[in-house]
GUZA-186680 format. One record per residue (C-alpha): residue in one letter; x, y, z; chain. Coordinates in nm, 2 decimals. Example, Ala and Ser with C-alpha at 12.3 -4.5 7.8 and 13.67 -1.06 7.14 Angstrom:
BEGIN
a/1.23/-0.45/0.78/A
s/1.37/-0.11/0.71/A
//
This chain:
BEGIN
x/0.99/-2.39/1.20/A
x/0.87/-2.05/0.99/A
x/0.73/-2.17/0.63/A
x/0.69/-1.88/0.40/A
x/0.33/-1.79/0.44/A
x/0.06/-1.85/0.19/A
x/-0.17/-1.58/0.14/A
x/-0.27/-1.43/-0.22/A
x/-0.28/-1.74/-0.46/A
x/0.01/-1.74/-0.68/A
x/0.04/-1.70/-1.07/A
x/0.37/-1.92/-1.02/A
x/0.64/-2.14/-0.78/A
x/1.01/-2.05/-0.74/A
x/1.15/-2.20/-1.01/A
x/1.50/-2.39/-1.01/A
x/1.51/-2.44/-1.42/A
x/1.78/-2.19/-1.47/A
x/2.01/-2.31/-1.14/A
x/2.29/-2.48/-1.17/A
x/2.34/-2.86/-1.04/A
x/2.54/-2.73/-0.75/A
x/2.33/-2.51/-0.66/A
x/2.03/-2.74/-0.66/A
x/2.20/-2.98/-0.41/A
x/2.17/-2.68/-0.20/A
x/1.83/-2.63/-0.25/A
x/1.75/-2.99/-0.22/A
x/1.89/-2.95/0.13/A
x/1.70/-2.62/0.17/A
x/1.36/-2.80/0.13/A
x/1.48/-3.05/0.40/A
x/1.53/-2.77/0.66/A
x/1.27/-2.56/0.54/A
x/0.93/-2.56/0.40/A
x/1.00/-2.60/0.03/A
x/0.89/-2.37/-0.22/A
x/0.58/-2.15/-0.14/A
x/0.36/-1.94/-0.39/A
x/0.46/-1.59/-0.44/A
x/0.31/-1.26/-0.62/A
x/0.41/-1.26/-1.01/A
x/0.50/-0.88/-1.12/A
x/0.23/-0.71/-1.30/A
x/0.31/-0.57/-1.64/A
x/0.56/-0.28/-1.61/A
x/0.61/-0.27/-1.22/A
x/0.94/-0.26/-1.09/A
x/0.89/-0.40/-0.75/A
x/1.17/-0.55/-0.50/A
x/1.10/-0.81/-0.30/A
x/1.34/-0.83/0.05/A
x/1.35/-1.04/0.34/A
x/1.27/-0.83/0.69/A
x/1.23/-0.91/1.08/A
x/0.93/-0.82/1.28/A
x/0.88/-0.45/1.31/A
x/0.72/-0.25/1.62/A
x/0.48/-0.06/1.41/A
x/0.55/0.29/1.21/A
x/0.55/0.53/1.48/A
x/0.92/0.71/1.48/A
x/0.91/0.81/1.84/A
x/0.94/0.39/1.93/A
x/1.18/0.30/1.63/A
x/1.48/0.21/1.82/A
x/1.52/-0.13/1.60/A
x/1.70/-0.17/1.25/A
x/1.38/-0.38/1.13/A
x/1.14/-0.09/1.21/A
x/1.37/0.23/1.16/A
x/1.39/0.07/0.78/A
x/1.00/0.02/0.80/A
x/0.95/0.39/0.92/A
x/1.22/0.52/0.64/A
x/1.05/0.48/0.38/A
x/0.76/0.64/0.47/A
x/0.93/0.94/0.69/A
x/1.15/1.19/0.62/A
x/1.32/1.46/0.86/A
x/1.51/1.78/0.77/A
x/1.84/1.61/0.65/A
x/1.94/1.31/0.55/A
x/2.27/1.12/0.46/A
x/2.41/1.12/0.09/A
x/2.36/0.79/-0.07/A
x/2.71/0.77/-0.24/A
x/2.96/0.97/-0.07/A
x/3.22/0.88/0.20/A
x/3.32/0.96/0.44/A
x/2.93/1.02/0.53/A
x/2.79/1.38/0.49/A
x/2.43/1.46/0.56/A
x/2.27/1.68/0.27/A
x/1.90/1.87/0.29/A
x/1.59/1.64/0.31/A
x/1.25/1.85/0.40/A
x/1.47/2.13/0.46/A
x/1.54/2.33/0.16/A
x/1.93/2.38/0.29/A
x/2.14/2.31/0.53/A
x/2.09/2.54/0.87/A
x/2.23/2.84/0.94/A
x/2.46/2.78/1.23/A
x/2.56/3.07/1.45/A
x/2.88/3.16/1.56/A
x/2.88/3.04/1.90/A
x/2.71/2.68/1.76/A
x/2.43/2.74/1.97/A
x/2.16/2.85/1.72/A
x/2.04/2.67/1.38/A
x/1.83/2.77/1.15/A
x/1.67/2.57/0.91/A
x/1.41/2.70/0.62/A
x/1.12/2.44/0.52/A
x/1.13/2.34/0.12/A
x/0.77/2.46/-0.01/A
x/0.57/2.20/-0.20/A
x/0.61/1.87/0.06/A
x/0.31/1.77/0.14/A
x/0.19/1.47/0.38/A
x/0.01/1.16/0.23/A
x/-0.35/1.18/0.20/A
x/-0.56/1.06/0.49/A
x/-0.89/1.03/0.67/A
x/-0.71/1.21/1.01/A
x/-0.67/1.58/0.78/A
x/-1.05/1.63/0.83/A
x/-1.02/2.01/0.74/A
x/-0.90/1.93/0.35/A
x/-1.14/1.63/0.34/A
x/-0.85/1.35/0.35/A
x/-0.65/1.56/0.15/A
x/-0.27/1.55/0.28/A
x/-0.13/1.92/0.38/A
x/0.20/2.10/0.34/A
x/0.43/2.03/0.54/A
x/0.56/2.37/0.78/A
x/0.83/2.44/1.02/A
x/0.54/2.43/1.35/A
x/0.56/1.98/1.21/A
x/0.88/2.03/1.29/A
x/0.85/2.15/1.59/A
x/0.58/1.92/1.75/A
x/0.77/1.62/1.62/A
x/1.07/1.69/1.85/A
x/0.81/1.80/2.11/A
x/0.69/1.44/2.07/A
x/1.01/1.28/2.12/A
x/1.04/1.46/2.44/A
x/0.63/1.35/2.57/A
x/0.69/1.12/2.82/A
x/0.34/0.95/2.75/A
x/0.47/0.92/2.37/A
x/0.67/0.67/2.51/A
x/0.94/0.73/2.31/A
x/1.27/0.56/2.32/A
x/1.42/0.84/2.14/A
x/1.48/1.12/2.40/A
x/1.75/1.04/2.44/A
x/1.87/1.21/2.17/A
x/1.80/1.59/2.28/A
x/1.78/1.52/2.67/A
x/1.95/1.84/2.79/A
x/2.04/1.95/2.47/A
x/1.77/2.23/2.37/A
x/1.63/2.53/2.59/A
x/1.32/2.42/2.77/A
x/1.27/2.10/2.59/A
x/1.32/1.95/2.97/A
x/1.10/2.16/3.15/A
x/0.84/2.10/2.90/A
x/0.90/1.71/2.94/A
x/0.84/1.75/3.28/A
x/0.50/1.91/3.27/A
x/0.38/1.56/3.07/A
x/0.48/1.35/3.34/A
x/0.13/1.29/3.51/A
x/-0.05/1.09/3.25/A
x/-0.35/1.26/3.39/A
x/-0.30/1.57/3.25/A
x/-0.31/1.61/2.86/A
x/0.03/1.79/2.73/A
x/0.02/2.10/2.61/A
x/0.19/2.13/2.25/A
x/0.08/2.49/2.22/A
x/0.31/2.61/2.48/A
x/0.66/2.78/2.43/A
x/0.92/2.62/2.42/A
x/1.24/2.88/2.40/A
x/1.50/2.68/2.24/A
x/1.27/2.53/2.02/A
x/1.07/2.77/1.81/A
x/0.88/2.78/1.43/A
x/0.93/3.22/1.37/A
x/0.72/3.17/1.04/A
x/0.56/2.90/0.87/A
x/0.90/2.79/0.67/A
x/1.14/2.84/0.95/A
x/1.25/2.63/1.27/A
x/1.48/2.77/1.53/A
x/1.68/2.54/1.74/A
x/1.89/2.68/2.05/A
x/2.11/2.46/2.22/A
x/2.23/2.49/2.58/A
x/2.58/2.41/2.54/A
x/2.74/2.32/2.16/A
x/2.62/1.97/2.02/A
x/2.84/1.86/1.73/A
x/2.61/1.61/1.65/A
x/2.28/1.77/1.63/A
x/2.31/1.73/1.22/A
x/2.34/1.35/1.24/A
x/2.08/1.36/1.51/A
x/1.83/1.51/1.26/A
x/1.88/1.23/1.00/A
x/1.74/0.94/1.29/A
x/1.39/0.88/1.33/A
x/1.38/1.10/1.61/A
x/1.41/1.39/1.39/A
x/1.12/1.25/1.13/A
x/0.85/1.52/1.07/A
x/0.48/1.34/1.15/A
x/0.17/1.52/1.14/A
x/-0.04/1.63/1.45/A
x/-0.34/1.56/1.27/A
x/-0.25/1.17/1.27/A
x/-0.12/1.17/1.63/A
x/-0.44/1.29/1.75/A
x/-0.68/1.12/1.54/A
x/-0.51/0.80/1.51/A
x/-0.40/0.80/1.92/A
x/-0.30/0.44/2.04/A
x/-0.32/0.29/1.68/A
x/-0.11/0.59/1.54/A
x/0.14/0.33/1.52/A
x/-0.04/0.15/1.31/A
x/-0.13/0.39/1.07/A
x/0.17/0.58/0.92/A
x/0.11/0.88/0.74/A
x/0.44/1.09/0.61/A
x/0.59/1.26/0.34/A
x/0.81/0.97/0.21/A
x/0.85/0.79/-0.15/A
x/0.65/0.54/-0.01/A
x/0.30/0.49/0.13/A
x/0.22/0.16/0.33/A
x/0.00/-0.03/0.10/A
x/-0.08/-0.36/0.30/A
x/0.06/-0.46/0.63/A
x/-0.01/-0.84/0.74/A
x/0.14/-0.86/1.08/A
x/0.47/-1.06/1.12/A
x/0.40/-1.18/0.73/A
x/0.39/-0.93/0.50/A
x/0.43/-0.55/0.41/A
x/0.36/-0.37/0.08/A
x/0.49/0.01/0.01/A
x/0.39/0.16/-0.33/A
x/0.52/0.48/-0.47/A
x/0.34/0.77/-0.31/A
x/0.13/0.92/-0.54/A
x/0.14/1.25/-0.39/A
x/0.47/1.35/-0.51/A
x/0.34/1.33/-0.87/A
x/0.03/1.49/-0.77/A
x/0.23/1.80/-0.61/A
x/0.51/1.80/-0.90/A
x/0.75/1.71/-0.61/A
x/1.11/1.56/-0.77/A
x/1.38/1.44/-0.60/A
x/1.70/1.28/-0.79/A
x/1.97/1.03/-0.76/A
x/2.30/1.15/-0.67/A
x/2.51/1.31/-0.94/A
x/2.83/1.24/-0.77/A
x/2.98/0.95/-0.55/A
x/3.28/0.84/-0.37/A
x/3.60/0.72/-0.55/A
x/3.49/0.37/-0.75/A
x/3.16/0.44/-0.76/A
x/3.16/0.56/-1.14/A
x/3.34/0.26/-1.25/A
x/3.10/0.01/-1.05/A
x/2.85/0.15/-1.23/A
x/2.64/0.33/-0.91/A
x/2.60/0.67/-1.15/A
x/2.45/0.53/-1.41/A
x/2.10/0.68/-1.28/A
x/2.26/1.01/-1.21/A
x/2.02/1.27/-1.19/A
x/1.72/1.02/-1.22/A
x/1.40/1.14/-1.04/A
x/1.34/0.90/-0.73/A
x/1.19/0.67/-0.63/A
x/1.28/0.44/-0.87/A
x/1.14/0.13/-0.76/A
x/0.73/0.14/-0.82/A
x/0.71/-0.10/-0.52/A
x/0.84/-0.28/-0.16/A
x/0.75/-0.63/-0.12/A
x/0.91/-0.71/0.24/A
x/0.84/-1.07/0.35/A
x/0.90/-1.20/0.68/A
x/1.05/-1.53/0.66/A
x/1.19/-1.63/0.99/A
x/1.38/-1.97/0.88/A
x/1.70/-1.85/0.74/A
x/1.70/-2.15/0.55/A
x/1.39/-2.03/0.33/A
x/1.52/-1.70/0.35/A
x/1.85/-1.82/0.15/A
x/1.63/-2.05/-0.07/A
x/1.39/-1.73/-0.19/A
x/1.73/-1.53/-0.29/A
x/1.93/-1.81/-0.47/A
x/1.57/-1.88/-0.71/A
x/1.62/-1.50/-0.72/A
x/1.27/-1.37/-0.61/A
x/1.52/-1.19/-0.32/A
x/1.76/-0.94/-0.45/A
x/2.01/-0.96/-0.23/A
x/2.14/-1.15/0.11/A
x/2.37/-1.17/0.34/A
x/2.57/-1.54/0.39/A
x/2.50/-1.71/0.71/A
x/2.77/-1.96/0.87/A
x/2.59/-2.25/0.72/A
x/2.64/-2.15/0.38/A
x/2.98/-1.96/0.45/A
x/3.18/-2.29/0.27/A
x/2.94/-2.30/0.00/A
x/2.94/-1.95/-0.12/A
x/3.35/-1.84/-0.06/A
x/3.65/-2.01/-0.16/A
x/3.94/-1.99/0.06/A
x/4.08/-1.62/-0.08/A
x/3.69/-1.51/0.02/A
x/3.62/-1.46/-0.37/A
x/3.26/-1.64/-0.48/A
x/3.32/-2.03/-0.63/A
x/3.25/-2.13/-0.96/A
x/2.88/-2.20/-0.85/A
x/2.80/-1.86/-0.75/A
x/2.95/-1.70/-1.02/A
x/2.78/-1.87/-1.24/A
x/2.44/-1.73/-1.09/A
x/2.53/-1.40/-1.18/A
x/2.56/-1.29/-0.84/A
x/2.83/-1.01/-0.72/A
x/3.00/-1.01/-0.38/A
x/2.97/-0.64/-0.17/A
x/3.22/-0.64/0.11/A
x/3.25/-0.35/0.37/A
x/3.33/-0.31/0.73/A
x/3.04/-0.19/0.98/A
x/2.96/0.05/1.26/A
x/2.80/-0.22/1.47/A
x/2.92/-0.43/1.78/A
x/2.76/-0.69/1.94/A
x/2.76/-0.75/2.26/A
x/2.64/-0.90/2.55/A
x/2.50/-0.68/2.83/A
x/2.45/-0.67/3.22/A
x/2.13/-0.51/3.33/A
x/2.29/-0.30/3.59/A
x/1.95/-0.29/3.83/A
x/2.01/-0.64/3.88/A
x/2.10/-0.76/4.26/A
x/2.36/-1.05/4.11/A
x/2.53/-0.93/3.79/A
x/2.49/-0.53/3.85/A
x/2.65/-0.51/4.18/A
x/2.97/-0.74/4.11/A
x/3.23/-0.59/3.92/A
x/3.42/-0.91/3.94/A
x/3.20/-1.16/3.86/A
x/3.18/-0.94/3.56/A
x/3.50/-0.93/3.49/A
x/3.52/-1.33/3.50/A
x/3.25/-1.38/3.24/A
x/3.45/-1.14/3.00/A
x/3.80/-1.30/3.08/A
x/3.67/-1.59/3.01/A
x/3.50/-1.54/2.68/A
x/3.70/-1.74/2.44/A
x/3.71/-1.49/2.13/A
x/3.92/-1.72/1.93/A
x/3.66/-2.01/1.94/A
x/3.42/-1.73/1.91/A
x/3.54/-1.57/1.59/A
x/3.60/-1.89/1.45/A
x/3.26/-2.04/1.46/A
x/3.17/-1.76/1.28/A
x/3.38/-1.79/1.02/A
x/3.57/-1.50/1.09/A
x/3.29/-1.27/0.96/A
x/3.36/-1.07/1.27/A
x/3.66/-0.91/1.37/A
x/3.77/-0.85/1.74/A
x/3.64/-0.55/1.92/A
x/3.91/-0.35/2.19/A
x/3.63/-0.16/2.34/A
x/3.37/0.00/2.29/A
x/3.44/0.18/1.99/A
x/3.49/-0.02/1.67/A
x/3.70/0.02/1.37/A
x/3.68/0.34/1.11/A
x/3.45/0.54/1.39/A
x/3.62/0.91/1.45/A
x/3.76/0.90/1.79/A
x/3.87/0.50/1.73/A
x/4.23/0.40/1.87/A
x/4.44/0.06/1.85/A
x/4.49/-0.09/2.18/A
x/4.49/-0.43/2.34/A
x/4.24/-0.64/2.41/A
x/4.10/-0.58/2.74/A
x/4.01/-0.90/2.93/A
x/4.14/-1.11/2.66/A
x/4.06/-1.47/2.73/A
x/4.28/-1.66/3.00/A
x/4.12/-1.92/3.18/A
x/4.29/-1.90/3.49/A
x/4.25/-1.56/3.55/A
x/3.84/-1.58/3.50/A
x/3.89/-1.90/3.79/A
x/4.04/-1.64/4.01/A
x/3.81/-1.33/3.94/A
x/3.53/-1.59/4.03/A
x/3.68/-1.64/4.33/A
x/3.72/-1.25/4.42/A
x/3.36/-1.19/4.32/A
x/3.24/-1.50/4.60/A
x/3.17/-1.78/4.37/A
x/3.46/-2.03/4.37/A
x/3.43/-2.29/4.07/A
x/3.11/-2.13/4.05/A
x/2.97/-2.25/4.38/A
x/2.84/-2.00/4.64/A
x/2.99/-2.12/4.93/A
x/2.68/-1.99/5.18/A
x/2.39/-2.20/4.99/A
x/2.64/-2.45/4.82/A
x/2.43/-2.41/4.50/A
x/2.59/-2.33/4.14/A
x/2.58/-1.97/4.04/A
x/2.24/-1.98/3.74/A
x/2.24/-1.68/3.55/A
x/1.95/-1.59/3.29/A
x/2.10/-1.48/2.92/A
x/1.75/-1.27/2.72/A
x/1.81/-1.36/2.36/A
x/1.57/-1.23/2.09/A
x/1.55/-1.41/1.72/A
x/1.44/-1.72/1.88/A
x/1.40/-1.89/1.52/A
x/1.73/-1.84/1.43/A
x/1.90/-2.17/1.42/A
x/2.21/-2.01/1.42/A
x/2.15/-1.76/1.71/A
x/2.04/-2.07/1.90/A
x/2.44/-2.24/1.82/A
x/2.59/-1.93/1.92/A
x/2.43/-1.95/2.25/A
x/2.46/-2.29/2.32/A
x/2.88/-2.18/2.23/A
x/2.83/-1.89/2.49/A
x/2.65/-2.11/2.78/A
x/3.00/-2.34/2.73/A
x/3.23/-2.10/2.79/A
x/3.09/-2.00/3.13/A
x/3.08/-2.36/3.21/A
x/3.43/-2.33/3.22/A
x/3.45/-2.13/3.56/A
x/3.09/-2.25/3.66/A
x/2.82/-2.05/3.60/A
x/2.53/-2.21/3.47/A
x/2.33/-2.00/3.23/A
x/1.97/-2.04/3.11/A
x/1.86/-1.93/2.74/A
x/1.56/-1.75/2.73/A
x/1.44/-1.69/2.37/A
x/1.20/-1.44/2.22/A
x/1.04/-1.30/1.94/A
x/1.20/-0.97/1.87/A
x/0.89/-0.74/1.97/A
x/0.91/-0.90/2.32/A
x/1.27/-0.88/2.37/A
x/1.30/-0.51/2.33/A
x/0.97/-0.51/2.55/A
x/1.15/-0.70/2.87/A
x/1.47/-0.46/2.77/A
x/1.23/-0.17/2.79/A
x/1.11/-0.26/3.15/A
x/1.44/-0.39/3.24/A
x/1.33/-0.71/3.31/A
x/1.63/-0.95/3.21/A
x/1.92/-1.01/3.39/A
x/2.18/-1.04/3.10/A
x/2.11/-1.03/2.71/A
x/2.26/-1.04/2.38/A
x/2.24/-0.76/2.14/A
x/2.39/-0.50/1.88/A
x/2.42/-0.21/1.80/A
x/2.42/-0.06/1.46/A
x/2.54/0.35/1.51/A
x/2.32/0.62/1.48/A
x/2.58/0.82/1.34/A
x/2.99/0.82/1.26/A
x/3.05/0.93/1.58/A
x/3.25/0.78/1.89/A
x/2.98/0.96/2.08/A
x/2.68/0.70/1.91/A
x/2.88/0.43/2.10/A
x/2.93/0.60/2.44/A
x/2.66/0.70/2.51/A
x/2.47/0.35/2.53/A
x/2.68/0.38/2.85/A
x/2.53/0.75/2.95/A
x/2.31/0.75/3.24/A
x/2.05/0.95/3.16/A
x/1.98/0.73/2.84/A
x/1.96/0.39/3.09/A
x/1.62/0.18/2.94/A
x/1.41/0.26/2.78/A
x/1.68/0.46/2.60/A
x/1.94/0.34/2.43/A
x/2.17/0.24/2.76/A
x/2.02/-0.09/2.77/A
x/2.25/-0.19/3.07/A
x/2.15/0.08/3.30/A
x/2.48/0.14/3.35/A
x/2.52/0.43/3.55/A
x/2.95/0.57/3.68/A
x/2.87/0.96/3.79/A
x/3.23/1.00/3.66/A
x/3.19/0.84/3.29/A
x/2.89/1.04/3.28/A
x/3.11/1.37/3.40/A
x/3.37/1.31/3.10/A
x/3.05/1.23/2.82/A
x/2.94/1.59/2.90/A
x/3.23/1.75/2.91/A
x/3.33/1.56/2.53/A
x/2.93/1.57/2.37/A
x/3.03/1.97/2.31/A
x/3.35/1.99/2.16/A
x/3.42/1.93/1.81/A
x/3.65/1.66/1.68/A
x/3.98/1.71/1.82/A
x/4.28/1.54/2.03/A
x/4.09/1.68/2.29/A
x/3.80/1.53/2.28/A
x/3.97/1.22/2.12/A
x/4.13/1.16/2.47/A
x/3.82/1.19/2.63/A
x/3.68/0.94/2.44/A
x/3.98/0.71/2.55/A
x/3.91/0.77/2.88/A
x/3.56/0.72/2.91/A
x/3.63/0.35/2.69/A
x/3.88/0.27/2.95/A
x/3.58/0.32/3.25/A
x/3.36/0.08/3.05/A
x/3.64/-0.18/2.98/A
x/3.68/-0.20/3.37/A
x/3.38/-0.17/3.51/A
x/3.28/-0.43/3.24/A
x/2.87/-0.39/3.18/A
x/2.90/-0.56/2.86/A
x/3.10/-0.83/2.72/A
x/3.25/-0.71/2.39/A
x/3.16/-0.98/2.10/A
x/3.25/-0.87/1.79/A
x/3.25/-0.61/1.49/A
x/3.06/-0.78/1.20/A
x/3.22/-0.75/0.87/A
x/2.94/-0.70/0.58/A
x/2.92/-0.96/0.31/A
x/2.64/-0.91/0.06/A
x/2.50/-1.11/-0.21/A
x/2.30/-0.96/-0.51/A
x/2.18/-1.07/-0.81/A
x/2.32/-0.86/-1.12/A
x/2.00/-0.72/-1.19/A
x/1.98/-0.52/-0.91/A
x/2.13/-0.20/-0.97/A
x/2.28/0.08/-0.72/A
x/2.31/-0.10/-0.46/A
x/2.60/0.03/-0.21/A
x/2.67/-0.08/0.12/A
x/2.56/0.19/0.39/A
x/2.60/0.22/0.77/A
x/2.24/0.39/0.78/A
x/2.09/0.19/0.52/A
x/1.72/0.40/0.62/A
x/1.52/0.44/0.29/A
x/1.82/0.31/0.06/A
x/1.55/0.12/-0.12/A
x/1.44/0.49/-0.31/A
x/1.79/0.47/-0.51/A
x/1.74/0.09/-0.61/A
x/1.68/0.03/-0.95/A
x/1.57/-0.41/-1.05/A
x/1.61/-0.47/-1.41/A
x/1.53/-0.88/-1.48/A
x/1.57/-0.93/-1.81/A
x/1.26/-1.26/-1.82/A
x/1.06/-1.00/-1.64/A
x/0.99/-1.19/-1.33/A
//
């Protein structure tokens, strides 16, 4: 069990004074599950500082952020050539680092971005030529960070991304194969060029329709040579951008503090809040800090609190802003229309609902000899998958996925449900794949299977398992948890090491194209196709679709390519998660967002007893 960890001593407790009695019969039950109250930071005088609840992260290097906990670490601290608005939808990416948005050429083979003048980089120890003083930023940054990506010893898990996509990038990947040979950054690259200090040339091979969203990711941050090469292995560790933020304090798996860089006011650098918004967003008040200068916040506070009973304690006492509701407090927070009770209400606290671009899913590691080389036993497991019982345990806060492409993602389309549950069938698909009842009749022993799950502290992971394990008891298969820490999950997916595992994916981008290509060769593990799934003609139909704009054309593509992964089956479709946020009135701004990656600059926390 995770107890909030105790570390500065504290000016004061969580306090329950103000809570009302209903809620303090939850809390009362919180302290039985959890730790109790722990001491935590008071505010000094005038600081606006928010204090949120995070997961482990992998470190701050951009090339390795491939996980939500880390890309939101990294976020604040990075920033790449565009970004996405805050308030408008649908989503639009605007100019970050880049003073506009690129020059696109007629064919769509050539952008051209110019370089804003005045960014600068952080100060640090690694610019030994200004003394530790941070640098401006130029368009040849921009050109070794993408040259990163592509450095195989980088170990990035963000190629991906640009893998046969830009002139020579491939060839020069090649060349830093042999770790015995350093790689050479200085050498030309054709489709990847910096003319002049302020401008960056990118020249595709073929038409990439996505190259705009690419540039908002991680992958398309802007780090500084300087850092790579003094910092090497422990660059990671050591994040040094041109972000609102500058990593104060990092206590592994406890405790991370970002204040407000101070070289944006020491290089006269403003950026504002957004003067327009999507339809609503006047009326709920999001544009009340139009034009602001950003950041607002003074200060991050993340915590890592891996009970999510503590968690949920620390935002009802309100030292979290916000929170999302977990199935054990689903009945306590919503009444039957889904509006908040009387209780919650009462605490001030608003309700943000919004669909997601995320599925979850269970995967098949492809290289394996059991799972990856029988379709039908594949097929069982998803037949039988009871997404009823499913769905229902989790209080419907899902919805049920037809596919690989979810809901309000261009290049979506109704359909049925493939392998929708039916027991019968799953007994007879067993029985096709060579494992009657679940027995293989040449040993006589009960087919065991080996699920990888990663949150290992989450009680309510650990149910959802346990609800998973029973329904392939229903045609057999015996299946053994194993349960990690998240750093160690991603490391056995990295190596390919599991045999099956649970996971989700949040999207890159608005794009059907995010979605398949987790099923792309080319991006098998340590990319983003965490199955190693690998169909020469699915692969065929993603190139031929990754170059055309949106259109029926490529829309039926897309179709086809969904209907290849629905057969062949490498995952197990779970669910689409519905978002349901809690936040305390007092913190302002706060819109849902699909790519929620440095959010926290647009956040304004206004507590009226000045906690």
């Amino acid at each position: 069990m995770s107890c909030i960890p105790r570390g500065r001593r504290p000016a004061h407790r969580l306090s329950t004074h103000r809570v009302p009695p209903g809620i303090q019969f939850l809390l009362a039950g919180s302290f039985l599950t959890a730790c109790g109250p722990a001491p935590l930071d008071k505010l000094a005088p005038g600081e606006m500082v928010l204090h949120a609840a995070v997961d482990r992260i992998r470190g701050f290097d951009p090339a390795r952020a491939n996980d939500v906990g880390t890309i939101r670490a990294v976020s604040k601290i990075y920033e790449g050539l565009l970004q996405y608005n805050y308030l408008e939808r649908p989503y639009r990416v605007e100019p970050a680092l880049a003073a506009a948005m690129p020059e696109i050429s007629d064919d769509k083979l050539t952008y051209r971005f110019r370089i804003r003048d005045g960014i600068y980089f952080q100060d640090d120890p690694c610019f030994t030529a200004t003394h530790g003083t941070g640098r401006e930023v130029t368009a040849q940054d921009v050109v070794y960070s993408i040259q990163r990506i592509a450095d195989a010893g980088a170990r990035s898990t963000g190629y991906w991304v640009f893998n046969d996509r830009i002139i020579g990038l491939d060839a020069w990947r090649e060349t830093t194969l042999d770790p015995a040979i350093p790689p050479d950054y200085d050498r030309a690259i054709p489709g990847l060029k910096a003319p002049d200090r302020t401008t960056v040339e990118i020249r595709l091979k073929r038409p990439f329709p996505q190259l705009l969203w690419v540039l908002t990711m991680p992958y398309g941050f802007v780090v500084a040579r300087e850092a790579v090469e003094h910092y090497g292995d422990q660059f990671i560790n050591h994040p040094v951008g041109t972000g609102p933020f500058v990593l104060e304090r990092w206590e592994k798996n406890y405790r991370l503090e970002y204040v407000r860089s101070p070289k944006w006011a020491e290089t006269g650098r403003v950026e504002r809040y957004p003067v327009r918004g999507a339809p609503g967003d006047q009326e709920a008040g999001l544009l009340a800090d139009a034009g602001q200068p950003l950041p607002i916040i003074d200060r991050v506070v993340n915590h890592v609190v891996g009970d999510p009973s503590t968690q949920w304690l620390m935002f009802l006492t309100g030292f979290f802003g916000t929170s999302y509701v977990t199935k054990d407090n689903w009945n306590a927070v919503f009444t039957a229309d889904l509006g908040l009770t009387e209780t919650f209400q009462a605490l001030d606290i608003e309700l943000s609902y919004a669909p997601t671009m995320v599925i979850r899913y269970i995967g098949f590691n492809m290289d394996d000899p059991v799972v990856g080389t029988n379709q039908k036993l594949r097929q069982a497991m998803a037949t039988a998958f009871d997404t009823d019982t499913w769905l229902a345990f989790h209080n419907h806060r899902d919805i049920r996925p037809n596919g690989p492409i979810p809901p309000g993602v261009a290049g979506y389309t109704d359909r049925p449900i493939p392998h929708a549950y039916d027991l019968e069938r799953a007994e007879a698909l067993m029985a096709e794949a060579g494992y009657p009842e679940g027995v293989d009749p040449e040993t006589g022993r009960r087919l065991t299977l080996q699920l990888d799950i990663g949150n290992a502290g989450v009680p309510e992971v650990r149910r959802a398992t346990e609800l998973f394990i029973s329904f392939m008891e229903r045609i057999g298969i015996r299946v053994e948890p194993r349960y990690n820490n998240r750093p160690a999950f991603f490391d056995r997916l990295d190596r390919r090491q599991v045999q099956f595992f649970a996971l989700t994916w949040f999207a890159d981008y608005p794009d059907a194209d995010n979605f398949l290509q987790l099923f792309y060769g080319p991006n098998a593990s340590p990319g983003s196709n965490r199955a190693n799934y690998v169909n020469p003609g699915f692969d065929a139909l993603y190139e031929e679709a990754r170059t055309l704009q949106d259109s029926p054309e490529r829309s039926a593509l897309f179709q086809r390519m969904a209907d290849i992964v629905v057969e062949d089956s490498p995952w197990i479709f779970l669910g689409v998660p519905l978002a349901h946020t809690l936040k305390h009135r007092w913190v302002h701004n706060f819109k849902h967002h699909d790519f929620p990656y440095g959010v926290e600059k647009y956040w304004r926390i206004v507590k009226e007893d000045g906690t």
